[in-house]
PQR file with spaces between the fields and no chain letter, atoms N, CA, C, O and H, PARSE charges and radii, in Angstrom:
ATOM       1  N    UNK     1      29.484  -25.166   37.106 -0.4000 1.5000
ATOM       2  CA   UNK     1      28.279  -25.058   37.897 -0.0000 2.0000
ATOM       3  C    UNK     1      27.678  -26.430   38.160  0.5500 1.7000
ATOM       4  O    UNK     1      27.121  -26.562   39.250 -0.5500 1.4000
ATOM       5  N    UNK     2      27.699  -27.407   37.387 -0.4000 1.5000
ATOM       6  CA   UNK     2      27.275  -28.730   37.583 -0.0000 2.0000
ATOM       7  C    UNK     2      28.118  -29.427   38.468  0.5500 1.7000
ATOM       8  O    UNK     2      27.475  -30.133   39.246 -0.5500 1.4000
ATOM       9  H    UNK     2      28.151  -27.301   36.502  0.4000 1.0000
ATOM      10  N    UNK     3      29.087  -29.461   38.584 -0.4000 1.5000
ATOM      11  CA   UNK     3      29.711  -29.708   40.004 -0.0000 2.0000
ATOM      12  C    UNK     3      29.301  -29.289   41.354  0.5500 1.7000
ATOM      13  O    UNK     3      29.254  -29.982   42.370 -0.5500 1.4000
ATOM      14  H    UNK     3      29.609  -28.887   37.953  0.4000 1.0000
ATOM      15  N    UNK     4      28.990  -27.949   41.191 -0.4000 1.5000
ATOM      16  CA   UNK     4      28.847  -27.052   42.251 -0.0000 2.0000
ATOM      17  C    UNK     4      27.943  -27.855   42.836  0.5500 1.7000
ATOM      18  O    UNK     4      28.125  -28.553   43.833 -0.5500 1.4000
ATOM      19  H    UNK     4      29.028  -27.386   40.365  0.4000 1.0000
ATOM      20  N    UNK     5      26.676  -27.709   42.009 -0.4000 1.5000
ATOM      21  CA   UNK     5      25.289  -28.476   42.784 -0.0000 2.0000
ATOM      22  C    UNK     5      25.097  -29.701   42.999  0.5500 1.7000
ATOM      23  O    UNK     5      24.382  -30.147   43.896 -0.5500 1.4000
ATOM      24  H    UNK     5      26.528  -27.142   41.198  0.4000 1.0000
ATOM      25  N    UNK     6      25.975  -30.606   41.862 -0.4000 1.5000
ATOM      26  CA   UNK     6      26.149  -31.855   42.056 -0.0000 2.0000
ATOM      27  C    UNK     6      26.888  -31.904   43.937  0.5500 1.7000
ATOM      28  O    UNK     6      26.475  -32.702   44.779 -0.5500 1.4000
ATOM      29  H    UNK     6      26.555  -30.243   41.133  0.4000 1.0000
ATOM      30  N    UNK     7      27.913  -30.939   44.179 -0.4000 1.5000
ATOM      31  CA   UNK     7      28.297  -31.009   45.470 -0.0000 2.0000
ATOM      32  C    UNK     7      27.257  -30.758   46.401  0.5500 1.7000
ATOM      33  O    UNK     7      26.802  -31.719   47.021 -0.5500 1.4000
ATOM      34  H    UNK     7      28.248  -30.291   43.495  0.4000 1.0000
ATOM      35  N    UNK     8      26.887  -29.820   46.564 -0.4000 1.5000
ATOM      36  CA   UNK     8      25.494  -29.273   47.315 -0.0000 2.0000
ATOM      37  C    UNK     8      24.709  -30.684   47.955  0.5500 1.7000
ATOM      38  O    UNK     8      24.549  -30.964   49.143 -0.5500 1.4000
ATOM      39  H    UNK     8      27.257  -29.039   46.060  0.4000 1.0000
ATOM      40  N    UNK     9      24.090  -31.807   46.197 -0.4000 1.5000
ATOM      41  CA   UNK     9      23.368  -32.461   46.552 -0.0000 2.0000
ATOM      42  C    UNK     9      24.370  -33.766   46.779  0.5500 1.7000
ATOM      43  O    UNK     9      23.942  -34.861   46.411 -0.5500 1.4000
ATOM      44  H    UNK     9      24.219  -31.579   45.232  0.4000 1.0000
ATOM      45  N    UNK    10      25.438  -33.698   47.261 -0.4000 1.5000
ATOM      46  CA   UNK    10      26.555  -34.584   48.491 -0.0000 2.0000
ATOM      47  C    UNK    10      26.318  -34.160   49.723  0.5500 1.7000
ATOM      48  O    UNK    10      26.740  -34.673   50.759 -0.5500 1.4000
ATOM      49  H    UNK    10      25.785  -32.809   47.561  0.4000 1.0000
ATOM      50  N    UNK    11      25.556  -33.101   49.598 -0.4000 1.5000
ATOM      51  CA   UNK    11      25.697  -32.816   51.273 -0.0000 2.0000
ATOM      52  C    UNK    11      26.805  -31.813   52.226  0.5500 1.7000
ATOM      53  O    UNK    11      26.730  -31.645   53.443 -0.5500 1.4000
ATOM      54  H    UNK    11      25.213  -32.685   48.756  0.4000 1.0000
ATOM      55  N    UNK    12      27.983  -31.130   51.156 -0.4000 1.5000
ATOM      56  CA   UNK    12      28.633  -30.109   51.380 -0.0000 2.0000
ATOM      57  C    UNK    12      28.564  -29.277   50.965  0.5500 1.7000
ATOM      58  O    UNK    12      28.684  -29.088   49.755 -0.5500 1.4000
ATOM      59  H    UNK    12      28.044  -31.266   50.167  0.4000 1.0000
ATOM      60  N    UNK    13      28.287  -28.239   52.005 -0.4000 1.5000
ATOM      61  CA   UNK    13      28.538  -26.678   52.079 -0.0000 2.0000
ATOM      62  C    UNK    13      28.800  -25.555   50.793  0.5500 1.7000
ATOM      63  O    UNK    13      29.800  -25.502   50.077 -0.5500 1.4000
ATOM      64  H    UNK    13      28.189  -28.393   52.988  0.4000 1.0000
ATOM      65  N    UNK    14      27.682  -24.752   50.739 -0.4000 1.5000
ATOM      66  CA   UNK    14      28.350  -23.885   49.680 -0.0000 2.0000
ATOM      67  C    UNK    14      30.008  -23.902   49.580  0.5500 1.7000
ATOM      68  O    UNK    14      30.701  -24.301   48.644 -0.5500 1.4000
ATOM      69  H    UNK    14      26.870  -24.795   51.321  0.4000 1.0000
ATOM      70  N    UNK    15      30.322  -23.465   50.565 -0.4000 1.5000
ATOM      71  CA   UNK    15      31.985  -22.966   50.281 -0.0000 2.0000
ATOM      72  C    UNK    15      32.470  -24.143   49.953  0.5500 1.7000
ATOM      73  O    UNK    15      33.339  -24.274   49.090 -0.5500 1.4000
ATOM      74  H    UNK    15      29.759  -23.140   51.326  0.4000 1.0000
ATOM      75  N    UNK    16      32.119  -24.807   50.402 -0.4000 1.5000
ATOM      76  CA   UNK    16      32.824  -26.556   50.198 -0.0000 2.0000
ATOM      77  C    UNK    16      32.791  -26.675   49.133  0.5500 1.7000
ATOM      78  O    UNK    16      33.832  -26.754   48.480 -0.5500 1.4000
ATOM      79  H    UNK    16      31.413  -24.702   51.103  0.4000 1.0000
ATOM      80  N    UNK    17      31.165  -26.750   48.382 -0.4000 1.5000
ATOM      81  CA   UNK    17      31.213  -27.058   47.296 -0.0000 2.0000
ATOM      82  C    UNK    17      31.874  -26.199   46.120  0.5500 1.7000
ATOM      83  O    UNK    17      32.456  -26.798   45.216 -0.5500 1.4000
ATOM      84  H    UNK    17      30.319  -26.685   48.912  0.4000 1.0000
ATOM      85  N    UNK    18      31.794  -24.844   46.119 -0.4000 1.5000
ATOM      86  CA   UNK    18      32.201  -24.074   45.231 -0.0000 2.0000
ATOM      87  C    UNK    18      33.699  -24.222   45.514  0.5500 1.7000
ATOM      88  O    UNK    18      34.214  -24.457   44.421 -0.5500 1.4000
ATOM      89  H    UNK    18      31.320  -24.358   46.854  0.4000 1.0000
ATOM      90  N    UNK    19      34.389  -24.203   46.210 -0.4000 1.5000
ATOM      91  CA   UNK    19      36.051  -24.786   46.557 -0.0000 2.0000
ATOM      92  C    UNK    19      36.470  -26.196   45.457  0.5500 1.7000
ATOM      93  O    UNK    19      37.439  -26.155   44.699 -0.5500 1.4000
ATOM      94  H    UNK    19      33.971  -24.012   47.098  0.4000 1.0000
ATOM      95  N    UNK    20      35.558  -27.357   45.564 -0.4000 1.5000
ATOM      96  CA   UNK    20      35.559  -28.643   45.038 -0.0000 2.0000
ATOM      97  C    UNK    20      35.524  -28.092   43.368  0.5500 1.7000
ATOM      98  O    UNK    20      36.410  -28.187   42.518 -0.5500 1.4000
ATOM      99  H    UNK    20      34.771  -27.391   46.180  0.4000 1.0000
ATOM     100  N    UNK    21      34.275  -27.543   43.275 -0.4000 1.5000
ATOM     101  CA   UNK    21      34.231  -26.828   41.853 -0.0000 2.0000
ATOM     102  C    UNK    21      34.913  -26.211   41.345  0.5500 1.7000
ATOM     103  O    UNK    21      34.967  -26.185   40.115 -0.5500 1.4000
ATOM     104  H    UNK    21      33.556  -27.465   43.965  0.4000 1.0000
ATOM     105  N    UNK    22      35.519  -25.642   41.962 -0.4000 1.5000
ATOM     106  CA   UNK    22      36.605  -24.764   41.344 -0.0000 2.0000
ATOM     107  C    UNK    22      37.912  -25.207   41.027  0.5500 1.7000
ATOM     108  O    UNK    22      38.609  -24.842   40.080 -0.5500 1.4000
ATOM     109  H    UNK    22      35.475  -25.663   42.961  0.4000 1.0000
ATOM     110  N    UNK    23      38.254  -26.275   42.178 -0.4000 1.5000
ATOM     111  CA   UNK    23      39.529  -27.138   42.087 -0.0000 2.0000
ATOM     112  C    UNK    23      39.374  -28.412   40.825  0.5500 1.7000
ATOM     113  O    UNK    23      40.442  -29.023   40.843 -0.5500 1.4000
ATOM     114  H    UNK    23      37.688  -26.571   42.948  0.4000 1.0000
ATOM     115  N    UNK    24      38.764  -28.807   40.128 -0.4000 1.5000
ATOM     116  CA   UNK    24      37.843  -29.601   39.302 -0.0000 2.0000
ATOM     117  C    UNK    24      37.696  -28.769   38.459  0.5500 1.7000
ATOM     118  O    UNK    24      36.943  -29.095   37.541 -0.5500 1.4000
ATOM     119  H    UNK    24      37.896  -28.311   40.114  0.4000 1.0000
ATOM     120  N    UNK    25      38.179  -27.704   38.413 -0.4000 1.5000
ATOM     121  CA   UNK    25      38.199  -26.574   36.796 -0.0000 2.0000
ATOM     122  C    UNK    25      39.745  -26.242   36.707  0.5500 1.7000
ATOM     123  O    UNK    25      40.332  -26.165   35.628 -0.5500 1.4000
ATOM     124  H    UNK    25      38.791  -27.439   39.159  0.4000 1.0000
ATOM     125  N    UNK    26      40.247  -26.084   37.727 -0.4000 1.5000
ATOM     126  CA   UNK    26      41.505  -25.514   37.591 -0.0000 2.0000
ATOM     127  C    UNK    26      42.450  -25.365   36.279  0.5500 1.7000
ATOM     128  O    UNK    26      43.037  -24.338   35.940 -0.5500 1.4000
ATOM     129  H    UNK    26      39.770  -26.147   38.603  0.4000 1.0000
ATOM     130  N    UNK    27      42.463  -26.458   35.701 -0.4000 1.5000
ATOM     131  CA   UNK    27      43.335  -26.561   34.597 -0.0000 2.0000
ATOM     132  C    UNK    27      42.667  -26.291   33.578  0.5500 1.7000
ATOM     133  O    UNK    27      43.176  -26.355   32.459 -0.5500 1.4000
ATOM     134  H    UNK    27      41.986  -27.293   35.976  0.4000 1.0000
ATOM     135  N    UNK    28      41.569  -25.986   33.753 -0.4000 1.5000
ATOM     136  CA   UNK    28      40.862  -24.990   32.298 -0.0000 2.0000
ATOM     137  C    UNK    28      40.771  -23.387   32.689  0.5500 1.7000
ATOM     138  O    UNK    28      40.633  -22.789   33.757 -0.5500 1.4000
ATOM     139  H    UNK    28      41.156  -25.935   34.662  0.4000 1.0000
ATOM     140  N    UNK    29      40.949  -22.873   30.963 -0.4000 1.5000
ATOM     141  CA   UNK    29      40.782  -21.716   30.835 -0.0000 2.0000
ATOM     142  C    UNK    29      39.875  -20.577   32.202  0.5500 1.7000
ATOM     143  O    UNK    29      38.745  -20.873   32.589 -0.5500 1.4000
ATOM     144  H    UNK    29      41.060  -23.358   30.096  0.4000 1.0000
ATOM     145  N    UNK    30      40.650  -19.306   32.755 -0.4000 1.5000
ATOM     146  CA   UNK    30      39.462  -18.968   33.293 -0.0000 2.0000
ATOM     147  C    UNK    30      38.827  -18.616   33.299  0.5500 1.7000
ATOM     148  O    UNK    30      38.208  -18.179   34.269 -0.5500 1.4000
ATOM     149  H    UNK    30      41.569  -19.066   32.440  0.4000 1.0000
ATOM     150  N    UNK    31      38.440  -18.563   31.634 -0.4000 1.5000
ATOM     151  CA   UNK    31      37.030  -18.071   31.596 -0.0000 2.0000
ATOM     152  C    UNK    31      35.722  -18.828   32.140  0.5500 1.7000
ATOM     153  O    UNK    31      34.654  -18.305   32.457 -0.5500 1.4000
ATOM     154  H    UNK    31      38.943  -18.918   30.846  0.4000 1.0000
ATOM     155  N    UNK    32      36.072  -20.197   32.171 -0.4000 1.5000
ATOM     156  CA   UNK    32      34.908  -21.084   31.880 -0.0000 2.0000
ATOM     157  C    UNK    32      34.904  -20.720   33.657  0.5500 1.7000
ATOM     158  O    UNK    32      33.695  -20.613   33.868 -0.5500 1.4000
ATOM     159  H    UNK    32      36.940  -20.622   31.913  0.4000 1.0000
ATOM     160  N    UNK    33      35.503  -20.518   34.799 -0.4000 1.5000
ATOM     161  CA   UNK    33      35.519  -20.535   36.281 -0.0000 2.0000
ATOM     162  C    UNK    33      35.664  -19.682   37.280  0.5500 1.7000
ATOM     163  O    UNK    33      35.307  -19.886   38.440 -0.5500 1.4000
ATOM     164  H    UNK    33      36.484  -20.605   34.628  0.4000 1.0000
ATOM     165  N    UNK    34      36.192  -18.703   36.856 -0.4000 1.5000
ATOM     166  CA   UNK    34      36.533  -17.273   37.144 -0.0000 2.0000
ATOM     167  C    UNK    34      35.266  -16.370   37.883  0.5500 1.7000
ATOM     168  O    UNK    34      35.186  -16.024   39.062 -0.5500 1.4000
ATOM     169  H    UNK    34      36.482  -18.537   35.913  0.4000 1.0000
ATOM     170  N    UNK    35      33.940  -16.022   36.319 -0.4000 1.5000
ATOM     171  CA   UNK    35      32.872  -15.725   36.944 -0.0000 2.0000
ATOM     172  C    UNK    35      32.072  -16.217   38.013  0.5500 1.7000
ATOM     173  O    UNK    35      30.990  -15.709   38.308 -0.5500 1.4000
ATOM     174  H    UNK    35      34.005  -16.303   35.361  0.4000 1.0000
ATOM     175  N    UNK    36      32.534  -17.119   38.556 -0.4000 1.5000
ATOM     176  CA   UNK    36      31.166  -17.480   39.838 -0.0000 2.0000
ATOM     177  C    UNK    36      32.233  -17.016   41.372  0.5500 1.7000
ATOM     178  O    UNK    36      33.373  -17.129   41.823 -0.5500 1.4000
ATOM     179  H    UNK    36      33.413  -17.531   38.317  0.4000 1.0000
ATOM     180  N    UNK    37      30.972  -16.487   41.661 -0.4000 1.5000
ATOM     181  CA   UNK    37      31.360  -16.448   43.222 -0.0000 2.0000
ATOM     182  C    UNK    37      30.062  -16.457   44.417  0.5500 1.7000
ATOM     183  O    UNK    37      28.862  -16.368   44.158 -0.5500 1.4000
ATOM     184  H    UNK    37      30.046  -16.395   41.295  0.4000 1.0000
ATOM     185  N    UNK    38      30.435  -16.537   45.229 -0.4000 1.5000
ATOM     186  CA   UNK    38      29.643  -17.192   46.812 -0.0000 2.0000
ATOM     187  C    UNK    38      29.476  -15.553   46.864  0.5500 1.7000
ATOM     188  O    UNK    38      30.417  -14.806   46.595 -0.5500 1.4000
ATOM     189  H    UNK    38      31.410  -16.610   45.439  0.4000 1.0000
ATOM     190  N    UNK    39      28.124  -15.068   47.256 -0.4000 1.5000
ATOM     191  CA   UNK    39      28.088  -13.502   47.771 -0.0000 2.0000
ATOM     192  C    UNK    39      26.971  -13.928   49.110  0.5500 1.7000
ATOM     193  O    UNK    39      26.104  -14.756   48.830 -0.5500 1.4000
ATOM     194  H    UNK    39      27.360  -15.675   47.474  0.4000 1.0000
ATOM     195  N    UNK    40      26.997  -13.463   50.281 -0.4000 1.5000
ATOM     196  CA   UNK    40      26.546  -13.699   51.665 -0.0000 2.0000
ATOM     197  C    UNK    40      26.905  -14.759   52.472  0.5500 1.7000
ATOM     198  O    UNK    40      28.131  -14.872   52.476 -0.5500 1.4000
ATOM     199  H    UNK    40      27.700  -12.790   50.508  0.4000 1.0000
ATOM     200  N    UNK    41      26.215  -15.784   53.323 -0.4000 1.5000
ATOM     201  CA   UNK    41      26.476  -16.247   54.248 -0.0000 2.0000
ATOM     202  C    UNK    41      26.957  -17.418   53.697  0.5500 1.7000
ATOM     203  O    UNK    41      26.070  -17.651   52.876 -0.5500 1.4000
ATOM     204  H    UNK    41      25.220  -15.692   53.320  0.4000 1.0000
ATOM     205  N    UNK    42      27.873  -18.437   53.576 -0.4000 1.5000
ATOM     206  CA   UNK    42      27.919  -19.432   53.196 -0.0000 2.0000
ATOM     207  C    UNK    42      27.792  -20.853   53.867  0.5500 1.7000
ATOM     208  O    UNK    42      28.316  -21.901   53.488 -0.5500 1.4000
ATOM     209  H    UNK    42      28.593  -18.247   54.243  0.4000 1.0000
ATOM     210  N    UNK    43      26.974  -20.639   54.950 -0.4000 1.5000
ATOM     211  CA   UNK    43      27.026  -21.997   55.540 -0.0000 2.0000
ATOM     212  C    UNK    43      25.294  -22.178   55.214  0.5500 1.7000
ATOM     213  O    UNK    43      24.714  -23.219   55.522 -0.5500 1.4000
ATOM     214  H    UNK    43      26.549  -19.788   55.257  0.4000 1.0000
């Protein structure tokens, strides 16, 4: 999640950012990344 918003406050896009975040977890467990998701409009 600290990525996520750390992305946000870069200036990209929910989806962007939660994409970046997620790719930046990848190689950990999925527990720690799994639960989050984008629900409505994402721009």
């Amino acid at each position: 999640m600290t990525q996520f918003y750390q992305n946000l406050k870069n200036g990209m896009t929910k989806s962007e950012a939660m994409g970046q975040g997620k790719l930046s977890q990848i190689k950990s467990h999925p527990f720690f990344w799994s639960p989050f998701i984008l629900i409505g409009a994402a721009n």
